[in-house]
Phi, psi and omega in degrees: 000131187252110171247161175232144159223131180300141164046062185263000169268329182306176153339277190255353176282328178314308183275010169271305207268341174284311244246295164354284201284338163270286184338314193225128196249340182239032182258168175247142194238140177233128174263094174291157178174151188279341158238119215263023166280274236273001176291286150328336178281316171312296190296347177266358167265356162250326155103192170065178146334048213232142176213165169260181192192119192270113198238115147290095182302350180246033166248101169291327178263343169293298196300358189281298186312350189270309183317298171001114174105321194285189192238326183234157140231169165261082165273142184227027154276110181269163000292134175306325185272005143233006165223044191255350163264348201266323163333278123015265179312279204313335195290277171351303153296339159256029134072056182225142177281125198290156145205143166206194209243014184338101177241028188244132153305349177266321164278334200290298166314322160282304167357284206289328150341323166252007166341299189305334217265324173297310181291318177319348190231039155044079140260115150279138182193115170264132201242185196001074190249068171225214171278289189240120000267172188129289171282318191294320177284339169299283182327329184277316180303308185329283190293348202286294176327343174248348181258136179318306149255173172231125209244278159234164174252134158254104173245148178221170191187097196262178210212126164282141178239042151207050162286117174277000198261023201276139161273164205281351140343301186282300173314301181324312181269340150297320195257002150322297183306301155256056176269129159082192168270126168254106175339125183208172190212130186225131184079356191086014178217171168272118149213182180251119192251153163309144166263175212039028163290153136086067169255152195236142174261110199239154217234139171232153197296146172082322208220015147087145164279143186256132124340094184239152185202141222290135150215171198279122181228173154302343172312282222284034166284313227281307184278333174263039127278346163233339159302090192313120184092334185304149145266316163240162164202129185228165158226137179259152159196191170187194149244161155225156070241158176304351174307295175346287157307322161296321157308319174284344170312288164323272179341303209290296206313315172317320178103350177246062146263347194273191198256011144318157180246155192210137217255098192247077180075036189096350196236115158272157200234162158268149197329291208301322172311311145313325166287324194293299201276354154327283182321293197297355192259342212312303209305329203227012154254327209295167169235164212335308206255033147280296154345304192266326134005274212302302147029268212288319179285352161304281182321298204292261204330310214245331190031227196333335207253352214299321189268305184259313161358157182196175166189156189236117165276143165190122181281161166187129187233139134198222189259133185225097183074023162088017183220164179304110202219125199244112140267161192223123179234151155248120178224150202209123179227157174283352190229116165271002169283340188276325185273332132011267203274349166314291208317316196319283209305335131346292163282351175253337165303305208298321202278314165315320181282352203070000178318343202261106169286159169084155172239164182131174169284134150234178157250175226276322200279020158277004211191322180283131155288110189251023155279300166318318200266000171263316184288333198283295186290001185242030172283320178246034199182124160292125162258097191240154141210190175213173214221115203238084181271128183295337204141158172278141210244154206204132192290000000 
């Protein structure tokens, strides 16, 4: 098997291209990437049948002409919502089968948009095949398998916001996410809410209660395209330690997460670019012992999961045996890069296996076995849940 993965040097493709090379010791892997040092650096500290490849993700026809031949690609470069379709299009056009980590509702939505275009090239392609969305839409998919109907979903979801190995990807798609009007699916329709609206205090295992607020994520595109019936499905989030969030809150209220442009020495850039690269500059304006605060008071909180860590709530309500009925699932890892890019490698043994039929886009519970595919993801993440019957439910 030959794969490649765009921005297989980054932040979470590294541990994707790692996760790879354990999972197959004898497949060849090529680490695309726009920077082809550390792509080369990787591939030679992991070894084996490993080679680099300097890949632009937002060049369609170059990623086309590199794809030609290969068996799987990954895409891991964020922000998704610029360069998560182009990806897409090139797999498509270079007639190869797809999986990536999406998490912006917008590209996800044009994504699932080719479908058509994708099965006319015999193509597969799964897009936000990560922990959210990804571990979160499977878990739903799961119990929806055991309950009759499925009435709502709640996904949630914290974060660590001082992971230092994080790239300026993830922030860009944090301050996407609380930008604008943001998706929810209410009533049985999609509509659009302010984002950080409507905030709730949700308890995630292990790691204590948050403050959550609507932000734009793919569950509700994803899960009432496949879940027969659901009527709401929202997702929430937030990082922590809250200073953080707050100050990103401020930054969204302020406006500069948005894609206005702002006029800098003759040149315009938009605001979220500038916000971005604040945040990635903090280790080297803030000062030292504002840092080491934010740290320490992380730890005290969080102990283990405090630095690299996340974790996920996910709500499911609907009918079991005629009576009302709630799963609570909790999930929590020490590394969110790690719980990330595993569900791939997940998604791609199904496919190895031949398990996934049809060709076209999905999102994973469109296409993924999701018993299989929880015992798998649940290697790299603690999984708890519990089970609530509510009542007899009377016509």
């Amino acid at each position: 098997m030959k794969v490649l993965i765009v921005g297989g040097a980054g932040h979470i493709g590294s541990h994707i291209t790692r996760e790879i090379r354990e999972y197959k010791k004898d497949w060849e892997i090529i680490i695309g990437d726009i920077n082809y040092d550390a792509a080369s650096e990787l591939a030679e500290e992991i070894g084996g049948n490993t080679s680099a490849l300097k890949v632009d993700a937002q060049d369609i026809d170059d990623m086309a002409s590199k794809f030609r031949g290969l068996d799987i690609v990954i895409g891991a470069v964020g922000p998704f919502y610029r360069y998560g379709v182009p990806m897409l299009k090139a797999a498509i056009k270079g007639k190869v089968s797809y999986f990536d980590i999406d998490d912006d509702y917008d590209a996800t939505k044009d994504s699932l948009d080719l479908c058509d275009e994708a099965a006319s090239n015999d193509v597969l392609a799964i897009v936000g095949l990560g922990f959210t969305p990804g571990v979160t839409n499977m878990i739903v998919k799961l119990v929806s398998e055991e309950l009759e109907k499925v009435d709502t979903v709640r996904t949630a979801w914290v974060w660590t916001g001082i992971d230092p190995t994080e790239g300026p990807g993830i922030v860009a798609h944090y301050f996407h996410a609380s930008t604008g009007e943001v998706p929810t699916y209410r009533d049985g329709r999609l509509v659009y809410v302010p984002a950080l609206s409507e905030p709730e205090e949700i308890l995630f295992h292990k790691l204590g209660s948050f403050t959550v607020s609507h932000v734009g994520h793919p569950e509700p595109i994803t899960i009432p395209r496949y879940i027969e019936g659901v009527r709401d499905v929202s997702n929430k989030g937030t990082i922590w330690p809250k200073y953080l969030a707050d100050a990103a809150r401020l930054f969204s209220e302020l406006g500069l997460t948005s894609m206005n442009e702002v006029q800098i020495r003759g040149m315009k850039v938009p605001a979220r670019e500038i916000a971005v690269r604040l945040v990635m500059s903090l280790p080297n304006i803030a000062p030292p012992e504002t840092l080491e605060r934010i740290f320490e008071e992380a730890h005290e909180k969080y102990g283990e999961y405090s630095l690299f860590g996340a974790g996920l709530n996910i709500n499911v309500k609907g009918i079991l045996n005629g009576e009302l009925t709630v799963y609570e699932y909790g999930v929590v890892t020490e590394s969110a890069a790690r719980a990330t890019a595993y569900p791939v490698v997940a998604g791609i043994k199904q496919y190895e296996e031949g398990k996934i039929d049809g060709k076209g886009v999905f999102a994973p519970e469109g296409a993924l076995d999701a018993k299989s595919f929880i015992k798998d993801v649940s290697k790299a993440m603690e999984i708890v849940y519990k089970k609530s019957r509510l009542g007899i439910i009377r016509e």
